[in-house]
Residue, then its C-alpha position, 0 to 999 in steps of 0.5 A: x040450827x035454831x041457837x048457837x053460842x046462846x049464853x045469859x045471865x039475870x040476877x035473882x028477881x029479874x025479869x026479861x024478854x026476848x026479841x028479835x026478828x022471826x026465825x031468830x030462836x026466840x020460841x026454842x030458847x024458851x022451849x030449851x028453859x021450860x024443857x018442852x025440848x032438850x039441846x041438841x049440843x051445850x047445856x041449859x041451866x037455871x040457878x045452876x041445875x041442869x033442866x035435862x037432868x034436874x027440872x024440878x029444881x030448876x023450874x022452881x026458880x022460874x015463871x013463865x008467861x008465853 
């Protein structure tokens, strides 16, 4: 398992980064937010939709700069 019990939250217009140690799930949280790939167990969502079932919606809300 790559992330367990992962929860965050930002207020509108923030930014953030992750850091960590390699190996820590850095690269596959944000795999599971651009939905590059899909969690296995729990939910990933942005502004309250669904990136599984709602993406369009839900990337709208976001930038990403790999």
């Amino acid at each position: 398992m790559a992330v367990e019990d992962l929860t965050f939250g930002l207020a509108e217009g923030e930014c953030f980064a992750l850091l960590g140690v390699n190996g820590a799930g850095k690269s596959t949280t944000f795999k599971s937010l651009t939905g590059e790939i899909e969690a296995t167990s729990g939910s990933v969502k942005v502004g309250g939709y669904e990136i599984a079932t709602d993406f369009r919606r839900a990337s709208k809300l976001m930038g990403y700069c790999p």
